[in-house]
Kinemage of the C-alpha trace (Angstrom):
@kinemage 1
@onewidth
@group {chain A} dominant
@subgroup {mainchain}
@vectorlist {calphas} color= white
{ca unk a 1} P -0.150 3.900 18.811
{ca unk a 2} L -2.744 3.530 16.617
{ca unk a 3} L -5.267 6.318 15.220
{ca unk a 4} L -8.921 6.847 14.897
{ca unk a 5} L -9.723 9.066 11.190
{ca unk a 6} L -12.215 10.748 9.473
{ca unk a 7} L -12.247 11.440 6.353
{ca unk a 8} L -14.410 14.219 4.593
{ca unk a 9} L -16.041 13.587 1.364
{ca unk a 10} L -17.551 10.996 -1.577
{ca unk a 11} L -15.966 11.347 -4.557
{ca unk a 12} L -12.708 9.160 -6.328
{ca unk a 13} L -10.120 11.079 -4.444
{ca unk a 14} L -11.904 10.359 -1.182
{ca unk a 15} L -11.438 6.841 -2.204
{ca unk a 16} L -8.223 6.361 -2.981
{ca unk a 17} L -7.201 8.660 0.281
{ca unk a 18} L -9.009 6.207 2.099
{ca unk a 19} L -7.711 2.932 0.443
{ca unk a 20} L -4.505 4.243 1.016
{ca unk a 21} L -5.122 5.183 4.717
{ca unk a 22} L -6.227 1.324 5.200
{ca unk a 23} L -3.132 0.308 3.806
{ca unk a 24} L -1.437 1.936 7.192
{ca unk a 25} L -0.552 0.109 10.245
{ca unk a 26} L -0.624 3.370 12.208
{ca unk a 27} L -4.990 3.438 11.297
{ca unk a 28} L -7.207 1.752 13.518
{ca unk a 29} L -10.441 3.242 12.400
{ca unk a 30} L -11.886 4.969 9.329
{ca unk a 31} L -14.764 6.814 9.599
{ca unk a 32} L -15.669 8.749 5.852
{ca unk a 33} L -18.200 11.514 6.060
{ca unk a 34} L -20.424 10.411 3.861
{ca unk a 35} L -18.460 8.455 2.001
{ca unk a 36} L -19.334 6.161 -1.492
{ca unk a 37} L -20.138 2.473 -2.201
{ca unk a 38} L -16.665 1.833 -3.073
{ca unk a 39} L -15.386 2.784 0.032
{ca unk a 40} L -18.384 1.236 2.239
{ca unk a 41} L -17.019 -2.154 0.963
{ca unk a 42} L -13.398 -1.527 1.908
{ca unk a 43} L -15.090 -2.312 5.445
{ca unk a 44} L -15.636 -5.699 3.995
{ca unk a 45} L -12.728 -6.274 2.355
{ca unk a 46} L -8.857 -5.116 3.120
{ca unk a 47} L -10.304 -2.653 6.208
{ca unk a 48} L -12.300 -5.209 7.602
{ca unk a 49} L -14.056 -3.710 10.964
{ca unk a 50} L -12.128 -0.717 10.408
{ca unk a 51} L -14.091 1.294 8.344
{ca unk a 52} L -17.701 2.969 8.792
{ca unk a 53} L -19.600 5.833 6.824
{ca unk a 54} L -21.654 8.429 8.677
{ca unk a 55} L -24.313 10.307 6.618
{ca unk a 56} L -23.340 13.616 7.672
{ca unk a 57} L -22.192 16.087 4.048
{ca unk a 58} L -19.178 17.252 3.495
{ca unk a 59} L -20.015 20.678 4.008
{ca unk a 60} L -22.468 20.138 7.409
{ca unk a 61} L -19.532 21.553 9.544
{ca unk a 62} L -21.214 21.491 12.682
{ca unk a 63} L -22.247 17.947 12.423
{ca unk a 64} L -18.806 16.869 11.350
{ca unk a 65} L -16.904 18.571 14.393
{ca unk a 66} L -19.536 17.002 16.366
{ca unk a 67} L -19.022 14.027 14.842
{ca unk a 68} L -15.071 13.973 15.138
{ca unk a 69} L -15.646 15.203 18.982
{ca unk a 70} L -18.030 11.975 19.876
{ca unk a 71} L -15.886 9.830 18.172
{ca unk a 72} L -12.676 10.952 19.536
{ca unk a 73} L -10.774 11.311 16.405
{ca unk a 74} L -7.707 11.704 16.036
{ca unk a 75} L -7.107 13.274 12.875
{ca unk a 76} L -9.810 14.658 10.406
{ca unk a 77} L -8.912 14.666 6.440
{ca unk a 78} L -10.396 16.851 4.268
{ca unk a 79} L -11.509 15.982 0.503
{ca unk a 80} L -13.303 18.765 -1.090
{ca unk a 81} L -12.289 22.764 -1.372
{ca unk a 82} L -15.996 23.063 -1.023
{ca unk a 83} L -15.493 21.904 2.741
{ca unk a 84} L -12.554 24.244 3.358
{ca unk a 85} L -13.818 27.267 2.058
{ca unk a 86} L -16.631 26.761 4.389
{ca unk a 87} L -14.739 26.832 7.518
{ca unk a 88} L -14.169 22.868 8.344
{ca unk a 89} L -10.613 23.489 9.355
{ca unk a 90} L -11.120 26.679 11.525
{ca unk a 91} L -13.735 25.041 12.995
{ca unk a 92} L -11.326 21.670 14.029
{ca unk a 93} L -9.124 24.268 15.315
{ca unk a 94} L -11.218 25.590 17.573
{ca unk a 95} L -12.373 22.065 19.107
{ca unk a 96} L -8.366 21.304 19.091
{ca unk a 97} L -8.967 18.577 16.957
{ca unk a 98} L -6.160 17.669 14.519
{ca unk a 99} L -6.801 18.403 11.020
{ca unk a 100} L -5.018 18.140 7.659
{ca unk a 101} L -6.134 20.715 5.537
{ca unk a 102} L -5.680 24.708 5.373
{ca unk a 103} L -7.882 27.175 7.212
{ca unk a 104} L -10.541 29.007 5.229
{ca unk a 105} L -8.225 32.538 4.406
{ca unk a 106} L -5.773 30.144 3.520
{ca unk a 107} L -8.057 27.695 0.743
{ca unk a 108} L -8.617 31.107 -0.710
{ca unk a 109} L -5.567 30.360 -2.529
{ca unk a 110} L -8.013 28.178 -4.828
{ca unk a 111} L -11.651 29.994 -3.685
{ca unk a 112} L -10.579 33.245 -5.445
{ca unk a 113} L -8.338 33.498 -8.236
{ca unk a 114} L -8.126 37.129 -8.107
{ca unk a 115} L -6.922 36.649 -4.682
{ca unk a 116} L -3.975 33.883 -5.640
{ca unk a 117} L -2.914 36.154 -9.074
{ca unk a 118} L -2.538 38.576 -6.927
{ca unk a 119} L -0.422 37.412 -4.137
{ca unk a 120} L 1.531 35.609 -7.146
{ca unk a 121} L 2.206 39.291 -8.499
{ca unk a 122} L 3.586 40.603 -5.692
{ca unk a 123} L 5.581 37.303 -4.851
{ca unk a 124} L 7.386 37.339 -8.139
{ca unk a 125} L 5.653 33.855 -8.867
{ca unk a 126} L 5.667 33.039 -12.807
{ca unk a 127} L 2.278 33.353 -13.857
{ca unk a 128} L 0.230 34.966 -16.669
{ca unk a 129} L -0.603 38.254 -17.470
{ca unk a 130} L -4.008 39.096 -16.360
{ca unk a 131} L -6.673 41.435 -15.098
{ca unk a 132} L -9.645 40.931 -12.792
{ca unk a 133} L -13.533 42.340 -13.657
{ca unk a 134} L -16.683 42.021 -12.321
{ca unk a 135} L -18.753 44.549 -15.751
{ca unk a 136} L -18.711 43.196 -19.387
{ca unk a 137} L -16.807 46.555 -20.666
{ca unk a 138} L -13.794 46.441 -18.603
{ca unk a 139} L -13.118 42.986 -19.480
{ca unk a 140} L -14.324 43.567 -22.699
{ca unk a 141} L -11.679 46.053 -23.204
{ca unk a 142} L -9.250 43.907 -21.462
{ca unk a 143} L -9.374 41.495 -24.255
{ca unk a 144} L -8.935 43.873 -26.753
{ca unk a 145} L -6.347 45.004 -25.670
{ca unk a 146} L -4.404 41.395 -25.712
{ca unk a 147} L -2.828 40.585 -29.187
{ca unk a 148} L -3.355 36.943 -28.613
{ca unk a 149} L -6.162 34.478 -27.580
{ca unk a 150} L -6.995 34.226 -23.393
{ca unk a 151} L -8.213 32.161 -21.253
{ca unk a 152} L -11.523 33.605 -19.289
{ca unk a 153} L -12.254 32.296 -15.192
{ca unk a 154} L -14.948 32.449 -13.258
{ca unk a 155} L -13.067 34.063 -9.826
{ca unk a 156} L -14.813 31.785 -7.384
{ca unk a 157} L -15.298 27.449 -7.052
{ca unk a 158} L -16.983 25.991 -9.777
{ca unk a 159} L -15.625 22.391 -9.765
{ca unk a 160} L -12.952 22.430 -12.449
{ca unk a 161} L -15.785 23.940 -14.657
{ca unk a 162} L -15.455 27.350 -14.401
{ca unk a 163} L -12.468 27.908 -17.275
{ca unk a 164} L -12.857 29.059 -20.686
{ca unk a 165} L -9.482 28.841 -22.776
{ca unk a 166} L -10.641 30.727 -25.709
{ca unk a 167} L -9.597 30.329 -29.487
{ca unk a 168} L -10.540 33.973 -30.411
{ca unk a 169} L -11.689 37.355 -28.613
{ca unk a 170} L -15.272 37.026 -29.811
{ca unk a 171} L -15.418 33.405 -27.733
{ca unk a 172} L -13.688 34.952 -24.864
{ca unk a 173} L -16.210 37.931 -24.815
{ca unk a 174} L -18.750 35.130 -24.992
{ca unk a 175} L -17.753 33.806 -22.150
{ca unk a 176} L -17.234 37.064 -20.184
{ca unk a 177} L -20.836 37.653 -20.504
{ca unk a 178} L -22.414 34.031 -19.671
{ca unk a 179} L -20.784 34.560 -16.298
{ca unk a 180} L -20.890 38.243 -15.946
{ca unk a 181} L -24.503 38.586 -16.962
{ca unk a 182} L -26.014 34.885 -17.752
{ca unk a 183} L -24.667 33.757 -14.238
{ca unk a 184} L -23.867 30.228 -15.416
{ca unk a 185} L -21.636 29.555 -12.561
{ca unk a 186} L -24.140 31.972 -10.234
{ca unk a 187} L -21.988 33.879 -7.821
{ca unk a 188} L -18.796 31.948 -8.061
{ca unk a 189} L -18.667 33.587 -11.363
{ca unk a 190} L -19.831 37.103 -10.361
{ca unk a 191} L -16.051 38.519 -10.991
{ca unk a 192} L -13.859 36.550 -13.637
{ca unk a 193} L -10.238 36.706 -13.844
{ca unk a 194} L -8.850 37.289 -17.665
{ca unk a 195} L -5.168 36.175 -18.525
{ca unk a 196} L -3.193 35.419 -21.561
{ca unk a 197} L -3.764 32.311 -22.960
{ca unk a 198} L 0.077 30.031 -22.305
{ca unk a 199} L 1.012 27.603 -24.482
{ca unk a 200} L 2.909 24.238 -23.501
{ca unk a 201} L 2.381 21.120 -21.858
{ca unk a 202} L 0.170 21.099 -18.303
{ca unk a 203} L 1.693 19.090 -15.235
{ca unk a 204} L 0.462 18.893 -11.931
{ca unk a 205} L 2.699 18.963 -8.542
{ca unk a 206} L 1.269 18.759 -5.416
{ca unk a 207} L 2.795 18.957 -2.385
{ca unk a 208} L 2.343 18.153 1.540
{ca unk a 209} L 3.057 21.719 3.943
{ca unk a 210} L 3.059 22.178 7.563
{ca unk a 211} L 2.551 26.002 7.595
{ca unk a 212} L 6.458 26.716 6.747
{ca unk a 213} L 7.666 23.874 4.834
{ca unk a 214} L 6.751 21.732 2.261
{ca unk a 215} L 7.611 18.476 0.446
{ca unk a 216} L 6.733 17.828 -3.342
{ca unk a 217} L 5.197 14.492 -4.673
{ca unk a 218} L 5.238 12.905 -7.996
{ca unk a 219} L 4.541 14.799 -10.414
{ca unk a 220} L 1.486 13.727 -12.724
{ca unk a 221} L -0.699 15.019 -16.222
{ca unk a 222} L -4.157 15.265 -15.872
{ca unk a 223} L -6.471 15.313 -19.085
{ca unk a 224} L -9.335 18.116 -18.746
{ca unk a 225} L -10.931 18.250 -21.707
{ca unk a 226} L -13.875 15.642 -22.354
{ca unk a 227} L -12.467 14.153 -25.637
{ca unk a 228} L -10.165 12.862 -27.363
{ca unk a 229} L -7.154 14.991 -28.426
{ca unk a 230} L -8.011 17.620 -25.680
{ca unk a 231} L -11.173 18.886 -28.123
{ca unk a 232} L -14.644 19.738 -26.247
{ca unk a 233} L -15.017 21.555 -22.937
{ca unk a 234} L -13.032 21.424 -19.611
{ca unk a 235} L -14.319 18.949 -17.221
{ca unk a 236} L -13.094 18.130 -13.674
{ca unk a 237} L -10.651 15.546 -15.329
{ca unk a 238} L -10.914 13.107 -17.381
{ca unk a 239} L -7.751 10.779 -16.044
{ca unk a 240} L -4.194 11.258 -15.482
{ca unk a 241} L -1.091 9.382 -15.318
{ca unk a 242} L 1.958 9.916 -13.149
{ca unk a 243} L 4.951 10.495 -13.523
{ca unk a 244} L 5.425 13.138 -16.005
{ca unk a 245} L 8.105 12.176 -18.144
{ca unk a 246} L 8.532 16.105 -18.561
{ca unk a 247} L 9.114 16.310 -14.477
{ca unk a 248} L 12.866 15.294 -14.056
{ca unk a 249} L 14.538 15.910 -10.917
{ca unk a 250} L 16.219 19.560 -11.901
{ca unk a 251} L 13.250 20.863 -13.010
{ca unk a 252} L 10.908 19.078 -10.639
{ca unk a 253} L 13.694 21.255 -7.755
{ca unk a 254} L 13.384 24.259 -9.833
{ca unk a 255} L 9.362 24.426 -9.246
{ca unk a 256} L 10.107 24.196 -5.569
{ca unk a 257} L 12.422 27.131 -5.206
{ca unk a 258} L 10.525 29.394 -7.463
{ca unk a 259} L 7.247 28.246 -7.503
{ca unk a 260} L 6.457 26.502 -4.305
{ca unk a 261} L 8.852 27.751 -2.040
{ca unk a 262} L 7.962 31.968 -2.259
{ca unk a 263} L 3.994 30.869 -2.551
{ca unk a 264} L 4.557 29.387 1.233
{ca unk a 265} L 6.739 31.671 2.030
{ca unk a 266} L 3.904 34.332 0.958
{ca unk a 267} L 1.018 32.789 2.612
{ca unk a 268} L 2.878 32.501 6.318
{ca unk a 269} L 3.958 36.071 5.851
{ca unk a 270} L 0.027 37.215 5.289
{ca unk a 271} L -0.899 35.172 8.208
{ca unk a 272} L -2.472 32.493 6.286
{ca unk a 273} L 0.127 29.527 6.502
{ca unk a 274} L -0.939 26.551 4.445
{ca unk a 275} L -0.958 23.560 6.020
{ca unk a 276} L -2.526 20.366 4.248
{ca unk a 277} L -2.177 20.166 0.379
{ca unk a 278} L -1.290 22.522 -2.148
{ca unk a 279} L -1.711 21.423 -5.518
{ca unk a 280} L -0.312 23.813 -8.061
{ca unk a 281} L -1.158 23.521 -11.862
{ca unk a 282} L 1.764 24.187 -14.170
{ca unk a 283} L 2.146 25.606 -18.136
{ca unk a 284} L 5.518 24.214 -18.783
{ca unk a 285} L 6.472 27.040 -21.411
{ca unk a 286} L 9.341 26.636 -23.818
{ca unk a 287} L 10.934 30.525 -23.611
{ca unk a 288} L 9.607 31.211 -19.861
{ca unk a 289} L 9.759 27.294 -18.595
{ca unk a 290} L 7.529 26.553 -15.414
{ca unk a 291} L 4.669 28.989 -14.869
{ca unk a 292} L 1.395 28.409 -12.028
{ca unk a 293} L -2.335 28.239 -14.394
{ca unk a 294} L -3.524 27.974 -10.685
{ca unk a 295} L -3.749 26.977 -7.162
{ca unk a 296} L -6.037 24.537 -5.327
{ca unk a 297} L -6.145 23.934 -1.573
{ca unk a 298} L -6.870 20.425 -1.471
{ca unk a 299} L -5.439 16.692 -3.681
{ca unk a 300} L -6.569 16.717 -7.295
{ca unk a 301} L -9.116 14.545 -8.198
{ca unk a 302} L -8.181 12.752 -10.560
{ca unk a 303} L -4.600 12.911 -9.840
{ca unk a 304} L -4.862 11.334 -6.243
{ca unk a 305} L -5.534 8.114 -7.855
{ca unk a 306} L -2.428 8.205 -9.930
{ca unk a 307} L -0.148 9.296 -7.347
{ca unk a 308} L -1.280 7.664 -4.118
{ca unk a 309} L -0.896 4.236 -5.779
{ca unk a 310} L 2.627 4.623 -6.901
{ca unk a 311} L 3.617 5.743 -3.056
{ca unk a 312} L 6.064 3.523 -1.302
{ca unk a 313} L 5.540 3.997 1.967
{ca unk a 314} L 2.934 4.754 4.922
{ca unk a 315} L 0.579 7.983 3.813
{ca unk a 316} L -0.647 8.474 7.482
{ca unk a 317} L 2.637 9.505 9.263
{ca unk a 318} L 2.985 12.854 6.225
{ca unk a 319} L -0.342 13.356 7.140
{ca unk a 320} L -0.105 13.682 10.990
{ca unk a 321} L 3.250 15.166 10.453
{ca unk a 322} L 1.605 18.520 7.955
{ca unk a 323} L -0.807 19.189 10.444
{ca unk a 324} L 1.393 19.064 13.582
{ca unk a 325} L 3.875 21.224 11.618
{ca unk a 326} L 6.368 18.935 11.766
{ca unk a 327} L 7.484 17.691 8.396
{ca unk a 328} L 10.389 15.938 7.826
{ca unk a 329} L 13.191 17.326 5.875
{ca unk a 330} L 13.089 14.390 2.883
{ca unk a 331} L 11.322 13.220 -0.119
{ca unk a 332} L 8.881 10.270 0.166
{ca unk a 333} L 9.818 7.033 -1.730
{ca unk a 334} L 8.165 5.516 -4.696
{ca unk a 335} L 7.843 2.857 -6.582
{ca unk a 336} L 8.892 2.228 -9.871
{ca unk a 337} L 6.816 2.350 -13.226
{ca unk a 338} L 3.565 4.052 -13.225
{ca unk a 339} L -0.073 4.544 -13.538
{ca unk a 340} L -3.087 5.678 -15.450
{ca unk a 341} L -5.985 6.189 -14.624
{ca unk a 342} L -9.263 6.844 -16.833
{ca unk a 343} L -12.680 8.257 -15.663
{ca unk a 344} L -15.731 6.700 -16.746
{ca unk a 345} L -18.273 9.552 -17.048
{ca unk a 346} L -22.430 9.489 -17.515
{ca unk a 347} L -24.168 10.484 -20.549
{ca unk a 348} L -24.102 14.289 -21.215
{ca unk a 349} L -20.902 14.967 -19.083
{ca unk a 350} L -19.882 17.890 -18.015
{ca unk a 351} L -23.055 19.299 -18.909
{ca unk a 352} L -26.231 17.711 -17.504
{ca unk a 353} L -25.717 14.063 -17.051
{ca unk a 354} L -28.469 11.001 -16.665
{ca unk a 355} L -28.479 9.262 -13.058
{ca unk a 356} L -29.875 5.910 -12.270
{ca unk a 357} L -27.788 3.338 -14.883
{ca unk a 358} L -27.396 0.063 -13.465
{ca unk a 359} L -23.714 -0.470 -13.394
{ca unk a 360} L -22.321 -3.973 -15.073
{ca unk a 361} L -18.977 -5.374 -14.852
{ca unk a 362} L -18.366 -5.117 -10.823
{ca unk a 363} L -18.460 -7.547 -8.014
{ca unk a 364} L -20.139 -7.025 -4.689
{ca unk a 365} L -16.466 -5.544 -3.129
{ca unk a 366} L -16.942 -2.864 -6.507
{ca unk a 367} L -13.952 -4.522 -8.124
{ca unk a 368} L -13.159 -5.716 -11.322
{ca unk a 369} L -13.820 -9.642 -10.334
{ca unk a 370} L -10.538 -11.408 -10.215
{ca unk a 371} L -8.134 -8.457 -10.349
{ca unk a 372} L -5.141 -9.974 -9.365
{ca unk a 373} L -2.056 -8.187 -7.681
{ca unk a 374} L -3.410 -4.671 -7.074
{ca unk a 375} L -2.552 -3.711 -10.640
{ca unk a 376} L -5.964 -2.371 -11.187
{ca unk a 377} L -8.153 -0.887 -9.015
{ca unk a 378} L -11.716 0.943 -8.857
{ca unk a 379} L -12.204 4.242 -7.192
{ca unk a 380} L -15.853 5.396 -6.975
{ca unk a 381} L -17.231 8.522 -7.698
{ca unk a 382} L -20.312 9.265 -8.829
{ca unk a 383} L -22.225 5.864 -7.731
{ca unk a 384} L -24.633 5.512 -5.283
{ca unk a 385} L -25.962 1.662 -3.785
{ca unk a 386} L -29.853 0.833 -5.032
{ca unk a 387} L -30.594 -2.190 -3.872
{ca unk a 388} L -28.120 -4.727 -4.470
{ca unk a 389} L -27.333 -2.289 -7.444
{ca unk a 390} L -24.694 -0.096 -8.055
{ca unk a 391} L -26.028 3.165 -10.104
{ca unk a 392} L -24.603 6.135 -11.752
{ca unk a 393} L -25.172 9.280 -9.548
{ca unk a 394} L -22.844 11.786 -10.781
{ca unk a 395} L -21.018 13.273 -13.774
{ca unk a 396} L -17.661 11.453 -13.024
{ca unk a 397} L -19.105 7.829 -12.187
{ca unk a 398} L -15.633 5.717 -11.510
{ca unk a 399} L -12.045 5.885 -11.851
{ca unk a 400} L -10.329 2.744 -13.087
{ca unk a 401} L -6.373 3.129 -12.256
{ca unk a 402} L -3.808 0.483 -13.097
{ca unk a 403} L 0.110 0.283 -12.411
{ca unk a 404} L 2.377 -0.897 -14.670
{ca unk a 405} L 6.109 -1.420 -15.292
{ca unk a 406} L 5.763 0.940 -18.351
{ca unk a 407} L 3.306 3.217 -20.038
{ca unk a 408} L 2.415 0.578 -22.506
{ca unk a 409} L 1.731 -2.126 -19.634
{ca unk a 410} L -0.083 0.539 -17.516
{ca unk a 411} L -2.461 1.783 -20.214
{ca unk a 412} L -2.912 -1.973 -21.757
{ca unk a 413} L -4.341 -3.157 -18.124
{ca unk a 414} L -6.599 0.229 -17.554
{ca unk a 415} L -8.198 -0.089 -21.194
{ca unk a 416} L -8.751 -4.158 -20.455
{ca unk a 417} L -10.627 -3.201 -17.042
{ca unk a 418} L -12.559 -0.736 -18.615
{ca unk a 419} L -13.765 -3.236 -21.425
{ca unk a 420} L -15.360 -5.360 -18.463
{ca unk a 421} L -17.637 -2.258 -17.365
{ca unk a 422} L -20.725 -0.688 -18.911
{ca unk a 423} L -23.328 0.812 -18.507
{ca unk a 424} L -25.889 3.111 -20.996
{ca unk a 425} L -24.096 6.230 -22.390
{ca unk a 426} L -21.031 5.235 -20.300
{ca unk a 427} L -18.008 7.355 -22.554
{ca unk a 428} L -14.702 8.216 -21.168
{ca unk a 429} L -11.213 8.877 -23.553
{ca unk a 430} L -9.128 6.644 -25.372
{ca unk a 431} L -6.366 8.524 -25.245
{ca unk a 432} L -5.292 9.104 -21.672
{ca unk a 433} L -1.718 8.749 -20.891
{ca unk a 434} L -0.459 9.332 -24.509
{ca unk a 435} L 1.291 12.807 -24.103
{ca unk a 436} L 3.391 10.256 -22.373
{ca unk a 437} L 4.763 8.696 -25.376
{ca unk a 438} L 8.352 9.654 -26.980
């Protein structure tokens, strides 16, 4: 039996969820709400009259259930947290359409980090010290009271922005008071959540749940800050690479039983069971080991493009299977070696970034001409088609990911692609996938 999809979104994740979906036997249509040049030519390339974008936004939920309903899909898939805080899944749910992703009380695992510190608290979940505010005293006072540095967040969504990790009280208080009072995040920083600042090295594990259960993928490192060396300000991710030579299998079990496992557990018992993707961010301490930084409801972007690549077998059937509430009982198989990928970003990322560069290096499919093997591919982000143009639209313009038997191969073949691509202010980091190395 083969299955009609739509897919919700436009950014690199979106794409590589939906050049992976291609890849599946099981998927006889694609339809990506609205979708990116990079994916619009999949239709022309490897899903060949099996792909179309409709020019409805991510977040238009009426017009997307409408959409799904005319269509007669058979599974929706959502992208962004955006969408799911917004009410895309209850509203599948109530049409009795088939949708991977969590309902909107459960995506407040990521839409309020008050709310997931919280529920970690009382779940015995490792986590760091904190304290919640919404007036510049309290929190003010909070920080005195810490005797080391902390790391200041803006409560709500704010696009892996919204995270100060501060290097002394007086930047932390600054920080308290651009989003208390300033508003630079508007209302998604109206309350801010203030913890101790953990030290150690970050991995990312995400894993597939049905409501009850749940089943870990690889692990992977993404790089947030926008420079080299981790210097400069948080961004929504700079690149990644998976696996995470710090992720072996006893430890990668250990952050199931205490990490994932009671966080399910939690959110079933509340009456918010998570089905779809739950992507936990992890301080790998040396005296307390594993401990959550914090929750989203939805892939990681970049991480998707790291991971989905280096999956061994059909995505669609773990996807169907989550939302049904029906997951098998095993671990999904992957291939050896790895992969790295590195985000190209516009001039003035993560601040405010030019639009309209004329992009050089790609051919009409919005591949690296001559790519050979699948070794490295292109996921679009922040591009939009002018013309017979591709331009920069966005902050994070395009992910360039490429597998390799090693990290040396992997990282040789992404820098190579990347040397065939410009565009004016184009930057990105030269050091992704290094934290790797012995």
């Amino acid at each position: 039996m083969g299955y009609r999809l739509l897919l919700v979104g436009s950014g690199g994740r979106e794409h590589a969820l939906a050049w992976k979906l291609l890849q599946s036997p099981l998927c006889d249509y694609l339809i990506v709400a609205p979708g990116n040049p990079g994916i619009a030519a999949l239709g022309r390339g490897m899903g060949a009259g099996k792909v179309a974008l409709a020019q409805v936004g991510a977040e238009a939920i009426p017009e997307l259930v409408a959409l799904a309903k005319s269509e007669s899909i058979d599974l929706v898939v959502c992208g962004p947290e955006g969408s799911l805080m917004a009410g895309l899944g209850d509203a599948c749910a109530a049409q009795r359409i088939r949708f991977f992703g969590p309902s909107r009380k459960a995506a407040e695992i990521e839409g309020s980090k008050k709310f997931a510190k919280d529920l970690m608290r009382r779940s015995g979940i490792p986590t760091a010290a904190y304290g919640s505010f919404s007036d510049v005293v309290s929190a003010d006072a909070f920080i005195d009271s810490q005797p080391g540095n902390v790391v200041v967040k803006a409560d709500g969504l704010c696009a892996g922005k919204g995270v100060v990790v501060a290097s002394s009280h007086a930047e932390a208080k600054q920080a308290v008071r651009d989003m208390l009072e300033t508003r630079v995040f508007g209302e998604a920083g109206a309350r801010v959540v203030i913890e101790e600042r953990l030290e150690g090295r970050e991995v990312s594990m995400m894993a597939l749940c049905d409501g009850t259960r749940f089943v870990l993928l690889a692990s992977a490192e993404d790089h947030k800050a926008v420079f080299d060396g981790d210097h400069g300000p948080n961004t929504g991710g700079m690149g990644a690479y998976s696996p995470s030579p710090l992720v072996d299998q006893p430890l990668a079990e250990s952050i199931a039983r205490t990490i994932f496992a009671p966080l399910v557990s939690a959110m079933a018992e509340k009456g918010r069971p998570f089905r779809g993707l739950l992507y936990g961010g992890l301080m790998l301490t040396q005296d307390r080991g594993p401990m959550v930084i914090e929750w989203n409801c939805r892939f990681g972007d970049p991480e998707t493009q790291v991971v989905l690549p280096r999956m061994g077998e059909d995505l669609l059937p773990w996807l169907l299977d989550a939302a049904s509430g029906q997951l098998p009982l095993r671990s999904p198989e992957w291939l050896p070696g790895l992969a790295v990928c590195v985000v190209l970003a516009a001039e003035g990322y993560p601040g405010k970034v030019r639009s309209g560069d004329a992009i050089h290096g790609l051919g009409s499919d919005g591949q690296l001409p001559g790519a050979s093997g699948g070794e490295t591919v292109v996921f679009h982000a922040g591009v939009k088609q002018s013309g017979d143009r591709l331009v920069t639209s966005g902050g994070r313009v395009l992910g360039v990911t490429a597998t390799g038997a090693n990290l040396e191969q992997a990282r040789a073949l992404v820098y190579a692609g990347i040397g065939r691509i410009a565009w004016p202010g184009m930057h990105f980091r030269k050091d992704i996938g290094l934290r790797g190395t012995p």
